[in-house]
Each structure stands twice: as structure tokens, then as C-alpha cells.
C-alpha positions as CSV (number, residue, x, y, z in Angstrom):
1,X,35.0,-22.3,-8.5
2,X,38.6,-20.4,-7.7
3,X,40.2,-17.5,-9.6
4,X,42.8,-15.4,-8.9
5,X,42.4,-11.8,-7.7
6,X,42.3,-8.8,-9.4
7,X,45.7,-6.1,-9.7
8,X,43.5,-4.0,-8.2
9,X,42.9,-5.8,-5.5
10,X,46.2,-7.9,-4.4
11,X,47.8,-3.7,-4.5
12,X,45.7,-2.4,-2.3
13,X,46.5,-2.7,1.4
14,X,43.4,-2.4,3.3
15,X,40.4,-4.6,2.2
16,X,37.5,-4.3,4.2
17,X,35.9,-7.4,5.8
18,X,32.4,-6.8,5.8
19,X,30.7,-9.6,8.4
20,X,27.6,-11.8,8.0
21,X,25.1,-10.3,10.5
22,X,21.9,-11.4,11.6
23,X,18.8,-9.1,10.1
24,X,18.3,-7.3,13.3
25,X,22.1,-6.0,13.6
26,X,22.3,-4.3,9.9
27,X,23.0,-0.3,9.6
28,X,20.2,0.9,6.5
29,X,21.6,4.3,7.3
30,X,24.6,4.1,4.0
31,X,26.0,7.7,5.2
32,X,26.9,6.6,8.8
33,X,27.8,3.2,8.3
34,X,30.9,4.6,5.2
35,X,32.4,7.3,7.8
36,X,33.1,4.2,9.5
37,X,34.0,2.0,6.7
38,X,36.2,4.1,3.9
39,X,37.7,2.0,2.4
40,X,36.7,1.7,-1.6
41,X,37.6,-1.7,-1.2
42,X,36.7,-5.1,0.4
43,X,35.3,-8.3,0.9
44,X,32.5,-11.1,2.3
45,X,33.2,-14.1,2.9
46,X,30.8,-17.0,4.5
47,X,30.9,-17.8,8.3
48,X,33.9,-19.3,9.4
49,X,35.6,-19.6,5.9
50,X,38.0,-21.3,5.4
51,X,36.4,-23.9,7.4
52,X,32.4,-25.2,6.1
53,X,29.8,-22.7,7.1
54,X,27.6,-23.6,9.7
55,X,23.9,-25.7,9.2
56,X,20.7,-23.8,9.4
57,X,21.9,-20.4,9.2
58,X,20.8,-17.4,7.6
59,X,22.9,-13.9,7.5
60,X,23.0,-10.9,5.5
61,X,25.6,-8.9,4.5
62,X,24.6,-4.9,3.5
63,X,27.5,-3.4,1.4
64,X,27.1,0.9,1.2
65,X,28.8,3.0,-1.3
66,X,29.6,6.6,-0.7
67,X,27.7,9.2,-3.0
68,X,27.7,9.0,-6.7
69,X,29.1,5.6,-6.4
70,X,28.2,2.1,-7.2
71,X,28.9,-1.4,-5.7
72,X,31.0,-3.8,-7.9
73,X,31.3,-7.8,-7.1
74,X,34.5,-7.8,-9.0
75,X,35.4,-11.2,-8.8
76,X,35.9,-14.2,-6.4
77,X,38.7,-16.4,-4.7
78,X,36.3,-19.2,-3.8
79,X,32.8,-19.8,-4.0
80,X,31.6,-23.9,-2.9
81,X,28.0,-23.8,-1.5
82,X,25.7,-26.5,-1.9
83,X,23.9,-27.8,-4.8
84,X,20.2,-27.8,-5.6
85,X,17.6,-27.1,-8.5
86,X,17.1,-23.6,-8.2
87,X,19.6,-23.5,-5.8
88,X,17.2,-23.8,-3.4
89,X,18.9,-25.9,-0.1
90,X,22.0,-23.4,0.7
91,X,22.5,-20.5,-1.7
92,X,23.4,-16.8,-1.9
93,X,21.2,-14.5,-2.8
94,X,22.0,-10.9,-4.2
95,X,19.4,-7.8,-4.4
96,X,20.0,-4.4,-6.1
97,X,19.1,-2.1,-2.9
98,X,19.2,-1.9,0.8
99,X,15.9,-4.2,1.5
100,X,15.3,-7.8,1.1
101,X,12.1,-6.4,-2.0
102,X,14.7,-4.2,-3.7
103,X,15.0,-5.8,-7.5
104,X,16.5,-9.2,-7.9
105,X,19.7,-9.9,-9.1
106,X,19.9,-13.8,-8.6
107,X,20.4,-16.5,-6.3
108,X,23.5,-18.6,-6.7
109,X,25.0,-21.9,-5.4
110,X,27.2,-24.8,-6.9
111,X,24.1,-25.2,-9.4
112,X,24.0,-21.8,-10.5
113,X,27.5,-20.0,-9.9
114,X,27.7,-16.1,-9.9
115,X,29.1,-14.1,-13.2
116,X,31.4,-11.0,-12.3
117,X,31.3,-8.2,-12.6
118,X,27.8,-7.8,-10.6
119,X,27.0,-3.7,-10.0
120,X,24.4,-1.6,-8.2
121,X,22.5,0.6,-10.1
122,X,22.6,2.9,-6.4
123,X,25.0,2.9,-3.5
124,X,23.9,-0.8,-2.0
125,X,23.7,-4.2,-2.6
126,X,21.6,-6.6,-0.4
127,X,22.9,-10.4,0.2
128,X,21.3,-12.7,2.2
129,X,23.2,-16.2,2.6
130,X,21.3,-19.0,3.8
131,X,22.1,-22.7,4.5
132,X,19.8,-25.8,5.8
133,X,20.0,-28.7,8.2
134,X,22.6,-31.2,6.1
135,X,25.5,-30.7,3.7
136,X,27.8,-28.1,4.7
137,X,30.7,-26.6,2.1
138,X,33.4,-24.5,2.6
139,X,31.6,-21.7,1.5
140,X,33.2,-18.1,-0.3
141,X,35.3,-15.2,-0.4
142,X,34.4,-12.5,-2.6
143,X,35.8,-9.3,-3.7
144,X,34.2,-5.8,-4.2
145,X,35.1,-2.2,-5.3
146,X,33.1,0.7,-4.2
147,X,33.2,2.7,-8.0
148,X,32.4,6.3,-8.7
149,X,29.1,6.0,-11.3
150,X,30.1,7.5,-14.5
151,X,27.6,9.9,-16.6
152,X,25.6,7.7,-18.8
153,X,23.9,8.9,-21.9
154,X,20.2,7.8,-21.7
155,X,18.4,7.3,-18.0
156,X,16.0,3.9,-17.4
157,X,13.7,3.8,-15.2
158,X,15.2,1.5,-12.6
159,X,18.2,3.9,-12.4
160,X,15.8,6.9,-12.3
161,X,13.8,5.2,-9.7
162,X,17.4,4.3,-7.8
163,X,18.5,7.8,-7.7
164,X,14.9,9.5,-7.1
165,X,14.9,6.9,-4.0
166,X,18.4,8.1,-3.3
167,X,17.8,12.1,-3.5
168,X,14.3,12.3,-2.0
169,X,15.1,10.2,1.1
170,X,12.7,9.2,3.5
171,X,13.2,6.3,5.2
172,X,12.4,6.8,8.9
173,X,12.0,4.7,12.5
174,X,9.5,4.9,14.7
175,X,10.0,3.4,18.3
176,X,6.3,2.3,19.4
177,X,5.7,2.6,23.2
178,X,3.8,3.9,25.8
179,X,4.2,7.7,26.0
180,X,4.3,8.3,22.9
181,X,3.5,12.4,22.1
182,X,0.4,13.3,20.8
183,X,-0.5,12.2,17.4
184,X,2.7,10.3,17.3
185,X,0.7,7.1,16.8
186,X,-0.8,8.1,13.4
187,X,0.8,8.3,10.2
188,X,-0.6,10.2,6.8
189,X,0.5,11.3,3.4
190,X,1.8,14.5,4.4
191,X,4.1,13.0,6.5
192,X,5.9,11.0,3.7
193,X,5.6,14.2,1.0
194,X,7.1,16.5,3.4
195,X,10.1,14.3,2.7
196,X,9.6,15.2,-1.2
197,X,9.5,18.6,-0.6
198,X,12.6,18.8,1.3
199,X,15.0,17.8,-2.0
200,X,12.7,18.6,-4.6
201,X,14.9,21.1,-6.1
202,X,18.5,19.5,-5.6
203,X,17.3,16.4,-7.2
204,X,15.9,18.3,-10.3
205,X,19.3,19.9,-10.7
206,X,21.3,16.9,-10.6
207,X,19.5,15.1,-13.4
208,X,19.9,17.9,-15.4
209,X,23.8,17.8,-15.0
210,X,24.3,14.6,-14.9
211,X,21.4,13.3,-17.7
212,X,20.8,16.8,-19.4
213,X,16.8,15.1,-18.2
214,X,14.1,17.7,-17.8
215,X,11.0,15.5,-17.8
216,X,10.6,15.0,-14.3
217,X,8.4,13.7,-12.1
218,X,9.2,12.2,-8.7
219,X,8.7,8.9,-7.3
220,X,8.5,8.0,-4.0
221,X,9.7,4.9,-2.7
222,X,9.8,4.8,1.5
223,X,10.4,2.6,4.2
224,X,9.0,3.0,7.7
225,X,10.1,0.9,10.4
226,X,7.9,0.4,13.6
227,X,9.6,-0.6,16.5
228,X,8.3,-1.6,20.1
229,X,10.4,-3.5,23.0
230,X,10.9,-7.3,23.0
231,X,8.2,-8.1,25.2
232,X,5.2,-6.5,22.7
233,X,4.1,-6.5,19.6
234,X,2.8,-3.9,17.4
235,X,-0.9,-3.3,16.0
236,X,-1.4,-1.0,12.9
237,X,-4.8,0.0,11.7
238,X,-5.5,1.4,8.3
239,X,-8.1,3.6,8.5
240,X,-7.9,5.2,5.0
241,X,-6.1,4.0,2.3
242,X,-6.8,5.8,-1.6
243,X,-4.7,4.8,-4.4
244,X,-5.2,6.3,-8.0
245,X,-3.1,6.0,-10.6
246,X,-3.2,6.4,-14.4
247,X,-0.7,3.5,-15.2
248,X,-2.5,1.0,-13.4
249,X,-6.4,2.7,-14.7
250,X,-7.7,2.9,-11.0
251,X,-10.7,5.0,-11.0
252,X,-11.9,6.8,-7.7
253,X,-15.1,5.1,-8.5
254,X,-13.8,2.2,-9.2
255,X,-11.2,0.7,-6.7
256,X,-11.0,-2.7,-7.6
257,X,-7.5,-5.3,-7.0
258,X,-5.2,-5.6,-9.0
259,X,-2.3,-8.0,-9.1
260,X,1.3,-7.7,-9.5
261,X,1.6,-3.6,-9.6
262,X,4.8,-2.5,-10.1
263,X,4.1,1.1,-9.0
264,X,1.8,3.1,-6.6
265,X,1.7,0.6,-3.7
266,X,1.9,-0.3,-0.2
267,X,3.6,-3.1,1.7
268,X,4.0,-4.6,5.1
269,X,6.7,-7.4,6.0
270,X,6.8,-8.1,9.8
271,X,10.1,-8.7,11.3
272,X,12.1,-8.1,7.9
273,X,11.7,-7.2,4.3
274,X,12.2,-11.0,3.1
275,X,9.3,-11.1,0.3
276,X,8.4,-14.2,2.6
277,X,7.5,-11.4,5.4
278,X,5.2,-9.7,3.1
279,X,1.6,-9.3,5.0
280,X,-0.2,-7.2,3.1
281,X,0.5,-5.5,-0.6
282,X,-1.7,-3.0,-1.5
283,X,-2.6,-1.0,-4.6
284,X,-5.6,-0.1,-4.4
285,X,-8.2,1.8,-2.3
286,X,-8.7,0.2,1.4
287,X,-10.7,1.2,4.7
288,X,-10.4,-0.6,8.1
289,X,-8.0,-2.8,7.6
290,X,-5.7,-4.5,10.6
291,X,-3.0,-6.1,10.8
292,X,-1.1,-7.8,14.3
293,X,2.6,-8.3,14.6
294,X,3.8,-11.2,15.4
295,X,7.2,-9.9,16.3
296,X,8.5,-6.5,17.5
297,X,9.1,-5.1,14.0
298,X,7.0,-4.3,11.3
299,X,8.9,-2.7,7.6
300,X,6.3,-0.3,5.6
301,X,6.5,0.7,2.4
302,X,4.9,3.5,0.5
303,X,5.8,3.2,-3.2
304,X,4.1,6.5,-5.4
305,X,4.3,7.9,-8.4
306,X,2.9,11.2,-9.6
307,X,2.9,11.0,-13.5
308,X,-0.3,13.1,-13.4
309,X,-1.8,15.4,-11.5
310,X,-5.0,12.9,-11.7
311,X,-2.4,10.2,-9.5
312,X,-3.4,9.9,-5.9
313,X,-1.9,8.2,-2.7
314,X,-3.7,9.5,0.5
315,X,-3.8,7.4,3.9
316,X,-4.0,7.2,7.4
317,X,-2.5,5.0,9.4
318,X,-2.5,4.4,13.3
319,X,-0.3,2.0,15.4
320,X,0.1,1.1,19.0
321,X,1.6,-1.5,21.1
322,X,0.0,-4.8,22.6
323,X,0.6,-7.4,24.9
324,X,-0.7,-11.1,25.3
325,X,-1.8,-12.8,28.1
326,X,-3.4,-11.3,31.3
327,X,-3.9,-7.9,31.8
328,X,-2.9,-6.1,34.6
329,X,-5.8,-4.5,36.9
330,X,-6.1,-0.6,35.3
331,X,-3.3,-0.4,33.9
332,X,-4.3,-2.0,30.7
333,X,-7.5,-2.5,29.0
334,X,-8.4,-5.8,27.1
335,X,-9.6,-6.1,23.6
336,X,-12.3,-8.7,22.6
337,X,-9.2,-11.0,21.4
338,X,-7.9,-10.9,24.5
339,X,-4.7,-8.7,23.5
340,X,-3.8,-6.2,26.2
341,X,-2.9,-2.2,25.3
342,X,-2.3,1.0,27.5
343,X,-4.9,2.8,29.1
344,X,-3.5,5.7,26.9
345,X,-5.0,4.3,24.4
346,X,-8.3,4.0,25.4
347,X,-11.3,7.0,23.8
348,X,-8.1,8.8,22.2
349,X,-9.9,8.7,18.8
350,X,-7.8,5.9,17.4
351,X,-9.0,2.4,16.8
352,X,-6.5,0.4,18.8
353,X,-8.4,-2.8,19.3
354,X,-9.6,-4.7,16.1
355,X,-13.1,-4.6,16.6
356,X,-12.8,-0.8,17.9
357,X,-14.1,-1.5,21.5
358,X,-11.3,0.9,23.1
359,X,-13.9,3.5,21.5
360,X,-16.6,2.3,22.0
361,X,-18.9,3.4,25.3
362,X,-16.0,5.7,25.8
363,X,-18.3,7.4,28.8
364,X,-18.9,4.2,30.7
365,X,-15.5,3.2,30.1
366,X,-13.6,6.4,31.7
367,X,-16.1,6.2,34.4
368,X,-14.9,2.8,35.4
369,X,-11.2,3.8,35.8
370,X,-12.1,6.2,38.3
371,X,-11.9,3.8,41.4
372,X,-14.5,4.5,44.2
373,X,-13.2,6.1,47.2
374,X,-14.4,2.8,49.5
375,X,-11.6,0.9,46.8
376,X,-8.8,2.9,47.9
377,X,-5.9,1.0,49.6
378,X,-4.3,1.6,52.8
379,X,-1.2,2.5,51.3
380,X,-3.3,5.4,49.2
381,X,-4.8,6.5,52.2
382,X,-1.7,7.2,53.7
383,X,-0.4,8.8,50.5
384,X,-2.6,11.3,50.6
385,X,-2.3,11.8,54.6
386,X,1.0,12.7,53.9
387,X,0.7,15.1,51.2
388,X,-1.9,17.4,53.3
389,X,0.3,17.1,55.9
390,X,2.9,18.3,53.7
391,X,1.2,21.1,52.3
392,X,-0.2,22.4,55.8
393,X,3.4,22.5,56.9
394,X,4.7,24.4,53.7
395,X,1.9,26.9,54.4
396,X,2.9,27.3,58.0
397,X,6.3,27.8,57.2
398,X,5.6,30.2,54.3
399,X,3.2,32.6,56.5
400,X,6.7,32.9,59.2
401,X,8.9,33.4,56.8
402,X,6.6,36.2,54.5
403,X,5.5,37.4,58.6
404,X,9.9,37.8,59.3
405,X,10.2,39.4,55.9
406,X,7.5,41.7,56.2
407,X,8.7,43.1,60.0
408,X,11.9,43.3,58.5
409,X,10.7,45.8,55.8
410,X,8.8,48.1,58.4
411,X,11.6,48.4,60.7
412,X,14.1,49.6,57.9
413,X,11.2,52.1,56.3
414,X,10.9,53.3,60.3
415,X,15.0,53.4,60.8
416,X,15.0,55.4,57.1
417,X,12.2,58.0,58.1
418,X,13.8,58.2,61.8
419,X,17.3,59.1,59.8
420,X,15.4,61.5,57.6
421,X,13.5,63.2,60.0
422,X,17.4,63.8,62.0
423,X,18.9,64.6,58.9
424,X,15.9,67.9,58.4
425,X,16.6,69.1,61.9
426,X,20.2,69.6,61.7
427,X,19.9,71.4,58.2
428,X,17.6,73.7,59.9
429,X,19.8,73.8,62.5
430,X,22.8,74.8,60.1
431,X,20.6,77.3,58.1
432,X,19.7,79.5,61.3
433,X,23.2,79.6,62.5
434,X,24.4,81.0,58.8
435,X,22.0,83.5,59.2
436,X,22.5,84.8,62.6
437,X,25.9,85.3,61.4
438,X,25.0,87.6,58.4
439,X,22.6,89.7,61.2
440,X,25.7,90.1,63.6
């Protein structure tokens, strides 16, 4: 498939190239990544196009628009990707958003070829190109603009829930490690609506000016991303989970499962938001749940919407870093499936094992870190030899040094009296000299 390009395009100077990245190297952060980019138009193009695109790959491209604009696929100078049914072999794949579950647009090779214009409802568009182990092509170039979003006159709910997204951000990371703060390892509720609260008010405004809308309530749609170091992975316990809401008729006293819920959810992908990363999707009530990473990453997502004051989302989460493999000698304490965590973790009052042995027999088990003196090393012993003899030696040589300040003190107080006592003589001296002289 070839066209030409647009006007618009072939006048503008400066087109930029937006590369094919893997997952791990994409910027979700849309303000950052357009101070760098400003240009309102640009391009993507396949992996070394011209030339055919490389076997088993898969890249993503994640193209941000500046505020109160939109991202347009306005047309293409090549698109020649392999064919399938469903175009399921090599294929491009295009999502309305900045995740791999924001809405689908369509997935497109030589079976199925793209139709331009394709616009964002919001500032991003998510594509994800992917090719398998035979039959390579020469791939695609294709153009966008980056357009300011005109007023429309009626507001749907995928735009409203694009711009309430947009407005009431709260997408956050969260580096998982050992020394983390207190209460850093436990997420709730109140953490996400604090995010609400925060833009509340400016949001309200702008769909008032923009839609003259006034029946408002918000939705919350947010992303939390948990990340440890290379070498761990990342365990996340749900200790509460309540979900109540008047669309899907969940009762509190009657949390049952229900499938394919569009709203008042959550989600966990591990690794990336690929709906083939999805672990667990949730939307309705749960209590001690797990779940173990199997990479360094794990994407959650808290989807709410208050229509009624009757709606509820309320949960607690906890999360900690593991290990696999041997554990190292009181440094780390094993769980009963043999994953290793932090001593830090142990009787903190957070389930960080899944069968909740780091708190259990919490008073046998912080009397067993304290090590015997009989099981001290050699190279403790001496340790502490030197730090008494340390501290004997900075109590010698403070007691000289307050003695030397101290004799200093009493000998200036004796030279000051001395001077004083001097000074009272010769003004008596003085005073019976004047008077002699009145006598005489």
C-alpha cells in the first residue's frame, strides 16, 4: 500500500522520528517526554525501513500530544507487513491511550490495512509492532500530526473517561527495595483519592467551558507501577479488597464474580500492560489474595467510578521484594516456598510470605536473630575491642581537655579580681589626695 504525502507534511521542515523501543525504555510521563519532542509533526516507521524488519521482534512506539491536543495517523508512504487471518503472524497494533489495555483501535497487516485518518480521543496513542520467526517485509512509514482538540457539542463517555483520566492524574512508581520508609510497603484507597482531590475543582471547570457539562462525577482510572532491581522479584498481597457499585448490582452482602466489567475494577499485568500480562482482574470484593512476580515489574490498575454515594472501592495492599534460591545466614528469612525476603520484613505486621509465616511466632522468631554471645566471630570480638578502646580514649582526652579549659577559666577570674582589687586602691588613693588638697 503507498500514497503520497500530505501538503501539510512535505511543507514542514522538521518531522519527528519517533523510534521503535522495547517496553522497558518507553517515557508514560506525556509532559516530559513533549519539552523534548515539539514538534506537532512526525513519523514511525518499522525497524530498519527501508530494508525488511527484523524476525521475532516486538517494539512499541508511544506517540504524546501536548495539552488539549489529539494524535492524528494522517496518512502513510508505505505500509508491507505480512499476511495472516486476523493478522495474526506480523502485524501492527494501535490502542487509544498510553497502556497496552487502553481501548482498541485495531490490529493491521497486509490482510487488514490501516484507514487514515486514525485520532486519539486524549493526548496518546499506543502501537505495539510485532513480527514472528519467518517471512520478513519491508515494513512502514507513517505520518502523524499532533492536533489541537476542537470543542465538541455532546461529551461520550470514552472521551469523558479520557479527559477525567487526563485531569485527575495519578499514575505513580514505586521502586520496591530494601529500606523502604515506614509504611512505604502498603498501599490503600486514600492514597489513590488523594490524587482526586488534588484536581477536583480544575477539572469541573474545564468541562463546563469546554462541554457547558455540569453533571459530574469522577472516575478514576490509575496505574501503579512496582519496581524492584533485576536480581528480585516483587510479592504483593491483597489483604482487603471491597468493590461496590450500582452499575454492576454488587451488594456488600453479596460479593459475587462477575465477568467482563467495564468499570469499578482492578488489574495486575506483570512485566507490561499487554492484556496477555494480565494476572489477576478484579471487580469484586477479595481478602488474602497473592500474587508472585515473575519479573521485576508488576503494572496496577485501579479503575472507580463514583456514580452514587452507595459506590465503593476500598483496599489494602502490601508488597515487598523476594529472592529465589538459597538464603543467606540472617540476612534473610525463608518462606515455606522457599522464596527468600529481608529481615525487615519479618513481625512488621505485613504478610510478606504467602502462607503468613514471617508473622507467625514472631517472639521465637526475633529471639533467634539475636546470636549467642559463644556464636560471635573473631572478627566481632575485635570490633567491639576496638570500640571500647575507642571510647576510653575519647573520655581520657575529653576530661584533659575540659581539666585545661577549666584552669584556664580560674586563672583569668583570679587575674580579673587581682586587676580589680589594684584598680580600688589607686581610686582611694586618688580620692585622699583631692581631699588633702581642699584641707591645705
Amino acid at each position: 500500500m503507498k500514497s503520497n504525502k500530505t501538503s501539510t507534511q512535505a511543507e514542514n521542515n522538521y518531522l519527528h522520528v519517533i523510534e521503535c523501543k522495547p517496553l522497558e525504555n518507553l517515557n508514560l510521563d506525556e509532559d516530559s517526554e513533549f519539552k523534548r519532542n515539539y514538534s506537532l509533526n512526525g513519523m514511525i516507521q518499522s525497524p530498519s525501513y527501508p530494508i525488511k524488519y527484523p524476525k521475532q521482534l516486538s517494539c512499541y512506539f508511544l506517540i504524546h500530544a501536548p495539552k488539549n491536543h489529539i494524535v492524528s495517523l494522517t496518512g502513510v508512504e508505505n505500509f508491507d507487513i505480512e499476511p495472516s487471518v486476523d493478522c495474526s503472524y506480523d502485524y501492527l497494533e494501535i490502542r487509544d491511550g498510553k497502556y497496552g489495555f487502553s481501548p482498541f483501535i485495531g490490529r493491521y497487516c497486509d490482510q487488514n490495512l490501516p484507514k487514515f485518518p486514525i485520532n486519539s480521543t486524549g493526548r496518546n496513542l499506543w502501537i505495539k509492532f510485532n513480527s514472528d520467526e519467518s517471512i520478513e517485509a519491508q515494513g512502514f512509514r507513517i505520518f502523524y500530526q499532533l492536533k489541537r482538540n476542537g470543542k465538541v457539542k455532546e461529551l461520550d463517555y470514552s472521551t469523558y473517561a479520557k479527559l477525567s483520566h487526563e485531569f485527575l492524574k495519578c499514575d505513580d512508581k514505586i521502586f520496591v527495595d530494601e529500606g523502604l520508609e515506614e509504611l512505604t510497603g502498603v498501599l490503600t484507597n486514600y492514597d489513590i483519592e488523594n490524587y482526586f482531590d488534588k484536581n477536583y475543582q480544575q477539572f469541573q471547570k474545564y468541562l463546563l467551558r469546554m462541554y457547558n457539562y455540569v453533571n459530574f462525577y469522577p472516575i478514576l482510572d490509575c496505574t501503579i507501577i512496582l519496581e524492584t532491581s533485576t536480581d528480585k522479584k516483587i510479592f504483593v498481597g491483597i489483604e482487603e479488597m471491597i468493590i461496590v457499585s450500582s452499575k454492576n448490582l454488587v451488594s456488600v452482602n453479596n460479593l459475587d464474580s462477575i465477568e467482563n466489567c467495564s468499570e469499578n475494577f482492578f488489574q495486575l499485568y506483570d512485566h507490561s500492560t499487554s492484556i496477555e500480562n494480565l494476572k489477576l482482574n478484579l471487580c469484586t470484593g477479595q481478602k488474602n489474595l497473592f500474587y508472585k512476580s515473575s519479573t521485576n515489574k508488576i503494572f496496577m490498575r485501579f479503575n472507580f467510578v463514583r456514580r452514587s454515594n452507595s459506590d465503593i472501592f476500598k483496599f489494602k495492599i502490601v508488597f515487598n521484594p523476594f529472592t529465589t534460591g538459597t538464603c543467606g545466614f540472617n540476612e534473610t528469612f525463608q518462606c515455606a516456598d522457599e522464596s527468600c525476603i529481608s529481615q525487615q520484613y519479618v513481625c512488621d505486621g505485613k504478610r510478606s510470605c504467602i502462607f503468613s509465616e514471617d508473622e507467625s511466632n514472631c517472639k521465637q522468631l526475633l529471639m533467634a536473630t539475636v546470636r549467642p554471645k559463644s556464636e560471635w566471630s573473631q572478627e566481632k570480638k575485635t570490633e567491639i575491642m576496638h570500640r571500647i578502646i575507642i571510647s576510653i580514649l575519647g573520655f581520657v582526652l575529653s576530661t584533659i581537655i575540659l581539666s585545661a579549659i577549666t584552669l584556664s577559666c580560674k586563672r583569668s577570674i583570679y587575674a580579673s579580681q587581682k586587676l580589680k582589687k589594684e584598680f580600688k586602691i589607686i581610686n582611694k588613693y586618688q580620692q585622699t589626695k583631692e581631699l588633702e588638697d581642699e584641707i591645705f
